[in-house]
N, C-alpha and C positions, 0 to 999 in steps of 0.2 A: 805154614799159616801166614797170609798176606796180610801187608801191615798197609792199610789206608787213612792216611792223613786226616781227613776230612770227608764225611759222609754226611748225604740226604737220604732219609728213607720214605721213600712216598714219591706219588708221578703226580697227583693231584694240582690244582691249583693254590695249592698254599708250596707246594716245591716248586714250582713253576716262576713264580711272585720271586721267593727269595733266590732262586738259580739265578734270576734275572738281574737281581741288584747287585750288582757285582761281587758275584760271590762261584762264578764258574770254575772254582779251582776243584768245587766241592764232586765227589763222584755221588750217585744216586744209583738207589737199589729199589727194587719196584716190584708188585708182583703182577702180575698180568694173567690171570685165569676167567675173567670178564665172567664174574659170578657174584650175583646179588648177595649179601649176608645180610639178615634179621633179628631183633630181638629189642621188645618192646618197643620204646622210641625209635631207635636205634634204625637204621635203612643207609646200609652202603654198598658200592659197586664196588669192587675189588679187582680192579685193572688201571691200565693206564690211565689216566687224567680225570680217576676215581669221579665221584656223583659228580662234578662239572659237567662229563660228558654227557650225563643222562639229563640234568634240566637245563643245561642251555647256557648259562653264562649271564643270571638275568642282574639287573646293578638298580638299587636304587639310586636315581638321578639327582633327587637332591642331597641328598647326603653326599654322595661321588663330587658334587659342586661344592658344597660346604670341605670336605676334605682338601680340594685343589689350594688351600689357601696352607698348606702347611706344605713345604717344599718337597721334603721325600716325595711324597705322595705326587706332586705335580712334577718331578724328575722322574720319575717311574712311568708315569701316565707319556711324558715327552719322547720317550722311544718308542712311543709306536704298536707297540707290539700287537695291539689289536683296535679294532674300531669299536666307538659306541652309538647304538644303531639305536632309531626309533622301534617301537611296536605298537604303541597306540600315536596317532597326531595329536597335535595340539589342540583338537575339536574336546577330543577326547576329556572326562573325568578322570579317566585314569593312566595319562599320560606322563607320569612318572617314573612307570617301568620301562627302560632299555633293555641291550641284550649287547653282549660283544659277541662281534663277527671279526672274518678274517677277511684276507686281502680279496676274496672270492665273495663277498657278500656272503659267506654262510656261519649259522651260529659258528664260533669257535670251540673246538674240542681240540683239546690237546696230545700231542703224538708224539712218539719216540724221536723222532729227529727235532721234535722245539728243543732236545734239552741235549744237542750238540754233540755227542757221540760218548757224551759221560755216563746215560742211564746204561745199566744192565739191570735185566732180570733174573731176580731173586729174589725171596721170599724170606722175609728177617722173621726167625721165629723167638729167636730169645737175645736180651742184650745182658751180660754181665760186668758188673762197677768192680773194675780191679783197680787199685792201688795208684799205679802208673797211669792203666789207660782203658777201654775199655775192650770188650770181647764182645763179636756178635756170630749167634750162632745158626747160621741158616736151617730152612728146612729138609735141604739134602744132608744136613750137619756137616756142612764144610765151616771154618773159625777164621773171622779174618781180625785184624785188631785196629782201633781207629785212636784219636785222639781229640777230636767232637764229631760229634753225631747230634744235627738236627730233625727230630720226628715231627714229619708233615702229611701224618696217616689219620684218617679219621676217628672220630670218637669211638664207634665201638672195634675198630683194631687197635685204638691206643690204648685201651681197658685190656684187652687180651693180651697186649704186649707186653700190657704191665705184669699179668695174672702169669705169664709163662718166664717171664724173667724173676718171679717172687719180689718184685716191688710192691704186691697188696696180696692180699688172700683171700681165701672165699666169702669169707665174712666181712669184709671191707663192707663201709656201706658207699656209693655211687652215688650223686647228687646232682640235679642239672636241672637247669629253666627250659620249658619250650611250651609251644601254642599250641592250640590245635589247627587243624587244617581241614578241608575239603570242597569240595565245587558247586559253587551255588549257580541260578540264573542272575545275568547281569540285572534283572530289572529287583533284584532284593542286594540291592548294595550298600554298604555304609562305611565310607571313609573314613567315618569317624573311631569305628569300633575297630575295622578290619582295614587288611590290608590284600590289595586285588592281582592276581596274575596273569595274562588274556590266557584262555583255553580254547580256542576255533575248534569244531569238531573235526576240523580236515587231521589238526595236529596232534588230537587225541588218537583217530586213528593210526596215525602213522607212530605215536609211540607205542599202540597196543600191539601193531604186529611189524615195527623194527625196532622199536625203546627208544626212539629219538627223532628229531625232528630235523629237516636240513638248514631251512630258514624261515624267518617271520616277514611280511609284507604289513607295511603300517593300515590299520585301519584306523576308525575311529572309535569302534568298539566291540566285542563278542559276547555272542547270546553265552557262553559257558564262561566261565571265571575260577578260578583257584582263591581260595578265601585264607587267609592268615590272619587267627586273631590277635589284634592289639595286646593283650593281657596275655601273662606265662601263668604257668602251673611248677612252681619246683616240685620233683620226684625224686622219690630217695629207695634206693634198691641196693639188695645186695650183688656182691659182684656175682654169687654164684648163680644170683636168678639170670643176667643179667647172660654167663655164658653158656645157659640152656641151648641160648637161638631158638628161632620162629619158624623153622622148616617151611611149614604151609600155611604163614601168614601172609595175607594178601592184602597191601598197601594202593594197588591202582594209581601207582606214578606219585604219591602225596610225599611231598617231602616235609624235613624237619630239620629246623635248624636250632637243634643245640645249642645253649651256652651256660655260661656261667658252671664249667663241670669241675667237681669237688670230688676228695676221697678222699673220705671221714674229715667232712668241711672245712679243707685244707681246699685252696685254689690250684688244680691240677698242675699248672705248671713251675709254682711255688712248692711243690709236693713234690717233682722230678726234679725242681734244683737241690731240694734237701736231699738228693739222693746223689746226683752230682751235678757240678760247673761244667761239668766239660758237656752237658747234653741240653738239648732247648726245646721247646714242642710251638707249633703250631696249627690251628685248627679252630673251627669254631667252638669247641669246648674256651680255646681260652679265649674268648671274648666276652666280657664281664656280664653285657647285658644285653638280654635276648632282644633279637629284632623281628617284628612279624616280614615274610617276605625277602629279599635277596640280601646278603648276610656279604656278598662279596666283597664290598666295598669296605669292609670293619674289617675285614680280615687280613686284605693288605695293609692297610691304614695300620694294624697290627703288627703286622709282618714288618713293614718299616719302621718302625716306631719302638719296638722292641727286641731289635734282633744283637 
């Protein structure tokens, strides 16, 4: 049984964020089977650089401005690591939305070599709280043992993670804010209510038959739009509804960003410290309060800010 110091589990852009803060000592475990998983709110890609790679890396602009004013946040930004690009011009109503691209001009997705020769693939099926330290039990069922472990896995595999390591039970009940979502025409807009994502029909095609897009050229507006409403909806579900899964539900690219996630109205990551110090979560579940629209920018803001 191999004893690892210090682990990350997740390839996403929330491991990504905190690899980057000086925290490269950490190994990372990832699973990489690039397979959609379902189930009610819930929509994640389960591979490398999880849902970032599927919507693109979009950042609200002003928020991303308002944050630069707290240091972490604008030391982070100061390496580089990726650009913040236009998508709509400043003609534009709803030029608020960017995107980060890489040194190529193209959206940024994240890949096994950003995270320096530390990521292996593996698939964390269970984690156990011993005494000393802790035990994580992959799904080939090999045992390695760590001493922290920061969980940078989405909302509905950090619920499963939980469910399989007996941190909750079926009957838990699951709590969390989110909007609704879906795509209107530009000309029924309202900034006020909603919050806008450009959708060009080129780039709907291209995510209906590759799931992604390579890059965005500034316009100044598009006849399709992705709509995020201003206002949440808290839902409360049991865990066991919850690990049914959606098999053949069909989402059509609509994403959701969770927050505010609770079990049995305990703050999800105040809920895994009572369980241990030695483990940390992050993810848009632990960001207190939902935001209609790109979520990226609260989550680092997070990520530094509470690590």
């Amino acid at each position: 049984m191999k004893h690892i110091n210090k682990l990350i589990i997740g390839s996403g852009i929330s491991s990504f964020v905190y690899f980057k803060s000086n925290f490269k000592k950490f190994k990372i475990f990832s699973n990489d089977i690039k397979k959609v998983f379902k189930s009610n709110n819930f929509y994640e890609y389960d591979s490398i650089g999880g849902n970032s790679n599927i919507w693109g890396g979009y950042i609200n602009f002003k928020r991303h401005k308002k944050f630069l004013k707290n240091k972490k946040y604008k030391n982070f930004f100061n390496q580089n690591l990726f650009k913040i690009s236009k998508i709509f011009n400043d003609k534009s109503k709803l030029s608020n939305t960017y995107c980060f691209t890489d040194k190529n001009d193209e959206i940024f997705r994240l890949k096994k070599s950003y995270f320096e020769n530390k990521l292996t693939i593996k698939k964390v099926k269970k984690i156990n709280i011993l005494k000393k330290n802790l035990q994580i039990i992959t799904s080939d069922n090999k045992k390695f043992f760590s001493n922290k472990i920061v969980l940078c896995i989405g909302n509905l595999n950090l619920i499963k993670l939980m469910h399989e390591s007996n941190w909750i039970n079926s009957n838990d009940i699951i709590s969390f804010d989110d909007g609704s979502c879906n795509y209107v025409l530009n000309i029924f807009t309202n900034s006020k209510l909603n919050y806008y994502i450009p959708m060009p029909l080129k780039f709907i095609i291209e995510k209906l038959l590759f799931n992604k897009s390579k890059s965005y050229k500034s316009t100044s507006d598009t006849f399709i739009l992705q709509k995020f409403s201003n206002f949440a909806t808290n839902y409360k579900l049991k865990c066991k509804n919850i690990m049914k899964m959606d098999k053949n539900k069909i989402r059509y690219f609509l994403s959701n960003h969770i927050a505010n996630l609770k079990i049995n109205n305990i703050p999800v990551r105040k809920f895994i410290k009572k369980k241990s110090k030695k483990i940390d979560v992050y993810c848009s579940g632990t960001v207190r309060t939902y935001l209609p629209g790109p979520v990226i920018q609260d989550l680092i803001f997070d990520i530094l800010n509470n690590r």
